[in-house]
Each structure stands twice: as C-alpha cells, then as structure tokens.
C-alpha positions as CSV (number, residue, x, y, z in Angstrom):
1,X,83.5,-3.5,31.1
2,X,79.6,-2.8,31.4
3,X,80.3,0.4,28.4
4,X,82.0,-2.4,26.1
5,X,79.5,-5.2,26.9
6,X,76.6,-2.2,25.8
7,X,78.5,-1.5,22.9
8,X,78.2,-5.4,21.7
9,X,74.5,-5.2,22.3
10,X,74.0,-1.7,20.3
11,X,76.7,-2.5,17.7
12,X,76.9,-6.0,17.2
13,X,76.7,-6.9,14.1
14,X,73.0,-8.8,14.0
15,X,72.0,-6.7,10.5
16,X,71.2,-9.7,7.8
17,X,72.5,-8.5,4.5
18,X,70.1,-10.4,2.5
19,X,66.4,-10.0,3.1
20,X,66.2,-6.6,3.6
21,X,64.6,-4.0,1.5
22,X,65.7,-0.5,0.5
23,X,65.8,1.5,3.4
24,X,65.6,5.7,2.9
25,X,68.3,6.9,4.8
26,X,67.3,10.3,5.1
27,X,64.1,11.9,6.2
28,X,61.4,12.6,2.9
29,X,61.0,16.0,1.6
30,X,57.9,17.5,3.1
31,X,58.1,20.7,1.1
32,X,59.8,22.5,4.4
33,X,63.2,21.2,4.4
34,X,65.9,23.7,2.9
35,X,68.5,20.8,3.1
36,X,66.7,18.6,0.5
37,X,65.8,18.9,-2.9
38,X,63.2,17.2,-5.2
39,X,63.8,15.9,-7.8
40,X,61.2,16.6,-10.8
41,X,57.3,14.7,-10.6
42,X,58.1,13.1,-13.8
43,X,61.4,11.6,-12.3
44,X,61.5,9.0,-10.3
45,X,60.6,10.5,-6.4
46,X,64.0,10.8,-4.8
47,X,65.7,13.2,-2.7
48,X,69.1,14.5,-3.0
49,X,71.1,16.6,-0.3
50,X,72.9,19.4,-0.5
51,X,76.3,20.1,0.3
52,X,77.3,21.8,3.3
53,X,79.8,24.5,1.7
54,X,79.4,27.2,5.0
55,X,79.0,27.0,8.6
56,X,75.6,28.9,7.8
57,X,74.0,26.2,5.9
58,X,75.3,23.8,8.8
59,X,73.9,26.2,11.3
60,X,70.2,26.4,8.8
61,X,70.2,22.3,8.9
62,X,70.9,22.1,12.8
63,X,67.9,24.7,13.1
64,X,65.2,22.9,11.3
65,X,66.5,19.5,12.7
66,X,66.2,20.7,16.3
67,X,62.5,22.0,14.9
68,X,61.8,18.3,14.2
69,X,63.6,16.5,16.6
70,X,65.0,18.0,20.1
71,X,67.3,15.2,19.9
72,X,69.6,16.6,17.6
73,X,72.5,17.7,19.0
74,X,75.4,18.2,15.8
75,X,76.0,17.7,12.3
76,X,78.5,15.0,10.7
77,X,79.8,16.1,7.2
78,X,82.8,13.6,5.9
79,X,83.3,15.4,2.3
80,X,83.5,12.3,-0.3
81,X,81.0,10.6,1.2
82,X,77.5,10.2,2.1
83,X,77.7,11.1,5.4
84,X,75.9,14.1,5.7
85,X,73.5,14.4,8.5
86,X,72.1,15.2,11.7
87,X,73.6,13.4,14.9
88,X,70.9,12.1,17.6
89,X,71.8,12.0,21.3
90,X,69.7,10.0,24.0
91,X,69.3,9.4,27.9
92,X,70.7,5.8,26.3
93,X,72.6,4.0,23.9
94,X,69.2,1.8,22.1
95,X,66.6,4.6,21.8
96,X,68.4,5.3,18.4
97,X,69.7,1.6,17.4
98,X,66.9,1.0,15.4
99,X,65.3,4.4,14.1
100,X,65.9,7.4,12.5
101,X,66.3,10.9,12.7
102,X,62.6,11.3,12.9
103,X,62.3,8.5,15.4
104,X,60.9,6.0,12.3
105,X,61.7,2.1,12.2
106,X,64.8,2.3,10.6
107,X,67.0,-0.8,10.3
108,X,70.0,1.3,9.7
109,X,69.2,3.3,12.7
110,X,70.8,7.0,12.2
111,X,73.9,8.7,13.7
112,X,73.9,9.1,17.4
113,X,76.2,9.9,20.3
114,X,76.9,7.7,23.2
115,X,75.0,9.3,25.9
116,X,77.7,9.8,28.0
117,X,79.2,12.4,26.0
118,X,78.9,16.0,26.8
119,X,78.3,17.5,23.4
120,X,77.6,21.1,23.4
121,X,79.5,24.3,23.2
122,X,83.4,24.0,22.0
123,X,84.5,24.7,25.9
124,X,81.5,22.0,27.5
125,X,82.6,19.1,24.7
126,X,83.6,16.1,26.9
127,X,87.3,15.0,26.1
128,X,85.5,12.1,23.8
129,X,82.5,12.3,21.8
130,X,81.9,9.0,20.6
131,X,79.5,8.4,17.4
132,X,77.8,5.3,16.4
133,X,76.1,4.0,13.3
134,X,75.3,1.0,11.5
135,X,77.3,-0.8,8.4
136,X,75.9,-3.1,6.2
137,X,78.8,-5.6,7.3
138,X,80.1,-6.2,4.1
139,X,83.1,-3.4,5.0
140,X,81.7,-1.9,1.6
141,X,82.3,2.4,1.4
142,X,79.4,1.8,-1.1
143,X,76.9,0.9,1.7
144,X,74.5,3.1,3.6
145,X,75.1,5.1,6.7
146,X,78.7,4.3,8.6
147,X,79.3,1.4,5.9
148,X,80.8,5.0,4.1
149,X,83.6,5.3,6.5
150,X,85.1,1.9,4.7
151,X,86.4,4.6,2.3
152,X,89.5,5.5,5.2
153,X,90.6,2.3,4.4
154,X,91.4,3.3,1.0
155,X,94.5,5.3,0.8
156,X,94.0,7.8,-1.7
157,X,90.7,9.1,-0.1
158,X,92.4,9.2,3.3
159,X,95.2,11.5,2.0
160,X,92.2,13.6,0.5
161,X,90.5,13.6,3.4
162,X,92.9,15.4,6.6
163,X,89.3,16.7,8.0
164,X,86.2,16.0,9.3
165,X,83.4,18.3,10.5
166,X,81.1,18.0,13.5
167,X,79.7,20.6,14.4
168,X,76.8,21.6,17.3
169,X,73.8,23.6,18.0
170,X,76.4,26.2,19.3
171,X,80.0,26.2,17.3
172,X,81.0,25.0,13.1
173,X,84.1,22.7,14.3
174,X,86.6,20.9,12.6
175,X,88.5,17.9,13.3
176,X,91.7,16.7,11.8
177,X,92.0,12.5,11.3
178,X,95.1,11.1,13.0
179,X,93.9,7.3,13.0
180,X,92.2,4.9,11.3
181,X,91.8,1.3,11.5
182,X,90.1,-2.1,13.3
183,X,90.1,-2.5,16.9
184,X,89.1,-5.3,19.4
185,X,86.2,-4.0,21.6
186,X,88.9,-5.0,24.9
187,X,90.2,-1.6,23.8
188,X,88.2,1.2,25.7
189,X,87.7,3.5,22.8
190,X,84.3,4.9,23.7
191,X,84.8,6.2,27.8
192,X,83.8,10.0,27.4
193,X,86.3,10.4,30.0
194,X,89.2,7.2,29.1
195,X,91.2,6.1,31.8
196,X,94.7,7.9,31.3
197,X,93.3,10.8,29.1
198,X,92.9,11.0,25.5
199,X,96.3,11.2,24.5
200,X,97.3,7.7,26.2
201,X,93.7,6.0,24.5
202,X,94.8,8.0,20.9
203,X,98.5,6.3,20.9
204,X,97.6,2.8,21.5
205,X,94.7,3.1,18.7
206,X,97.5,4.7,16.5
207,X,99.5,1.3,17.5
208,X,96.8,-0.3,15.3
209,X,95.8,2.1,12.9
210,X,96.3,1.3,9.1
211,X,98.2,4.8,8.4
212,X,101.1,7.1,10.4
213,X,99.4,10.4,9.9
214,X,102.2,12.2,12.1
215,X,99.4,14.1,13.8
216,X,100.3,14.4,18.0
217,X,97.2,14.1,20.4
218,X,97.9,15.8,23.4
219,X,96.4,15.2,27.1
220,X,94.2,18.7,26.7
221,X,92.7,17.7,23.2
222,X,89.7,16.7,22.2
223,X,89.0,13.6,20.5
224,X,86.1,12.5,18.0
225,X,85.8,9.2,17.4
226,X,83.4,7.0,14.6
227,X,82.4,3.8,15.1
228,X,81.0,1.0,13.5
229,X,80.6,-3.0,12.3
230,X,83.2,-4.7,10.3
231,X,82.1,-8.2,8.7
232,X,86.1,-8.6,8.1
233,X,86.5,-10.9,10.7
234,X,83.9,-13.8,10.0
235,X,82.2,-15.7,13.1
236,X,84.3,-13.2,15.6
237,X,83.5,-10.1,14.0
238,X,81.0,-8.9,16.5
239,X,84.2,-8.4,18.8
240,X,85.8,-5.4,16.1
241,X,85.2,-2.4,15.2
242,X,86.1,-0.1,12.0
243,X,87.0,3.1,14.2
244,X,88.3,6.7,12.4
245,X,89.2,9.3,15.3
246,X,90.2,12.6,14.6
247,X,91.1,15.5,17.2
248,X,89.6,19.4,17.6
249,X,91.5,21.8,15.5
250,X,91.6,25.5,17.6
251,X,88.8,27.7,16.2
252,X,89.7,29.6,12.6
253,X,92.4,26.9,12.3
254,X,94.3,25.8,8.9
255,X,94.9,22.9,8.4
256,X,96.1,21.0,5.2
257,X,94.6,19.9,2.0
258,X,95.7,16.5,2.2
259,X,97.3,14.4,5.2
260,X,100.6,13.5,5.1
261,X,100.4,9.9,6.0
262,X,102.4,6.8,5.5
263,X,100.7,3.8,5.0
264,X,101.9,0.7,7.4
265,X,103.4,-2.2,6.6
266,X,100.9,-4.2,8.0
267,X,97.4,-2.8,9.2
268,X,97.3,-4.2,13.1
269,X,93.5,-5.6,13.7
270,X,93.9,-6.6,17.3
C-alpha cells in the first residue's frame, strides 16, 4: 500500500498540458558528447541523437553518462521511438520527478528506476526493475518522454516491435514484450520483489493487456516493466497507468522480427 500510495505522489498526473513551454528533453551538446550531433550554426540550434546500432555505442553512452552523472545506472532504447536515453536511479522515488539527467529543472523529469530495484549485472538484477517517466497526458506516442510508449497501443508498431533494450553499466540486454495495456494502481506492478513471484504479477497484467503475445513468463524470469500517466480516464485517471512489461531474453538470444500477437477483443482497463 505505502509503494502504490508513492507511486500516486511521483506519477500522478498533476503535468498541465497548456501553459507550458518547450522543454529540451535531452541534455545540450557541449562539444564532448559522442551521442549527439549538432546540427550546422546557420541552422536552427538543435540536437539530434544517434541511433544505438551496437552494444558498443550503448556501452560509449553509459560511459560518458556515468562521467556526468553517477546516477546513471542503464540505457532505455525502444527502436521506433524517441526513447533513447540514459536511466537515473536514486536513494528515492522524487529526487528525479522533476529533473533531468543532468539534475536540471525539468518538468518532464527523465527516466528513472524505482529505488528499490536492484539494477546491476545480468545475475544481481532484482526479479522487477521498474521504470518511470512522465506523459504529457494526452495518451499521444507523439509527446515527449514516456508519452512515446502510447505507440504499443497501436497494433502494427507492437507487432514491429517484439523487443526492448535496457541495458547496464555491466551487460547489453534484451527484453522481449509480452504485455501491454492500462492498469489500476490496486494492481502491485512495481514491488521489485511482487508477492507470488513475477510470473503470478505477469499473468494477471496479461489478463488486462490490449494484445495475446503468447510469450510464457516463468517464476525464475526477469521482468522489466514501463510505466507512466494516461489522461484516458478523465477525473479518475490519476488512479491508471499505461504499463508495457517485457521479460530478460538469455544472453546471445534470438528472438523474432515481429511478435506474434493477437489483438483482444476488448482491451481490459481495470
């Protein structure tokens, strides 16, 4: 009760659509950063990332991210999307609500584990690493920051999309997506340790998940899970969450090019 009644005060929903300005959502150039590119001086003064095609450059970013931050503790890469960055880990759940990866007043805040988590090599990982970030609430894949998971929902890009990466400081890891969907916040989906294991907390979210993926989650797997704000359900939104979870894939794994779901009848919400 006391993790679910942190995770309305961190992920609540308070962001006001209107009112607020342009927001850089990653960190400026400052001439040392291989991961970002500038664009030319007569252009306008924007920075552009670069994809993530080898565990090297994944391994290159976590190295100069842990040279500006000693917070960082992975990398997020969802191909398809703009979700491509650093993930933050605190001794709490609000030091990274509000700022971003280089601790800056940031009303999208940045990526950041629950501090609960153990996330560190493959063998240490607790059995659910649980990532927040902010949406703009208008359940929009076109938004900034986790407002790009909204693009699950759609069911092309979640065939074309089996796999997610996280990786650490110490291993380049994959995940393969077997859920996706809204969830009521009575649903402990964010226990680094769930009550029952991680295969009994993965079957009830596939209960309510808006695709079958036919992907089993056994009591020895790891789980990854995403989380953020949905504006879907008006006045009682605050009590959902838009939640993708995926599960480790074995090291030098396969795994294939596009998930063999079935879409539900009716996408459960509750």
């Amino acid at each position: 009760m006391k993790k679910v009644l942190l995770a309305l005060l961190i992920l609540g929903g308070i962001l006001a659509a209107g009112g607020i300005g342009y927001l850089l959502l990653f960190p400026q150039d400052d001439g040392e950063n291989p991961m970002l590119v500038n664009t030319p001086v007569n252009q306008p003064q924007m920075n552009t990332r670069r994809t993530m095609d080898t565990p090297a450059d994944v391994q290159n970013a976590l190295d100069y991210e842990m040279s500006r931050n000693q917070d960082t503790v992975g990398w997020l890469h969802i191909a398809g999307t703009d979700i491509n960055n650093s993930v933050l880990q605190s001794h709490d759940n609000v030091t990274y609500l509000r700022r971003n990866e280089r601790r800056e007043q940031d009303i999208y805040g940045c990526y950041f584990a629950d501090y609960e988590c153990s996330v560190g090599p493959r063998e240490e990982l607790s059995p659910n690493i649980v990532i927040y970030g902010h949406s703009d609430l208008t359940d929009s894949p076109d938004g900034p920051r986790f407002s790009q998971l909204f693009h699950f929902a759609d069911e092309t890009f979640a065939r074309n999309t089996p796999v997610i990466q996280f990786s650490t400081l110490e291993n380049y890891m994959n995940w393969q997506v077997f859920a996706v969907g809204y969830t009521k916040l009575d649903f402990d989906f964010i226990s680094a340790n769930p009550e029952g294991g991680v295969d009994k907390m993965a079957k009830t979210f596939m209960e309510r998940s808006l695709y079958d993926y036919g992907v089993e989650v056994g009591p020895e797997d790891h789980i990854l899970v995403l989380s953020t704000c949905t504006g879907l359900f008006g006045d009682n939104s605050s009590q959902y969450r838009f939640v993708v979870m995926a599960k480790l894939l074995p090291e030098g794994a396969d795994y294939p090019a596009q998930a063999e779901l079935t879409p539900l009848t009716e996408s459960p919400k509750s």
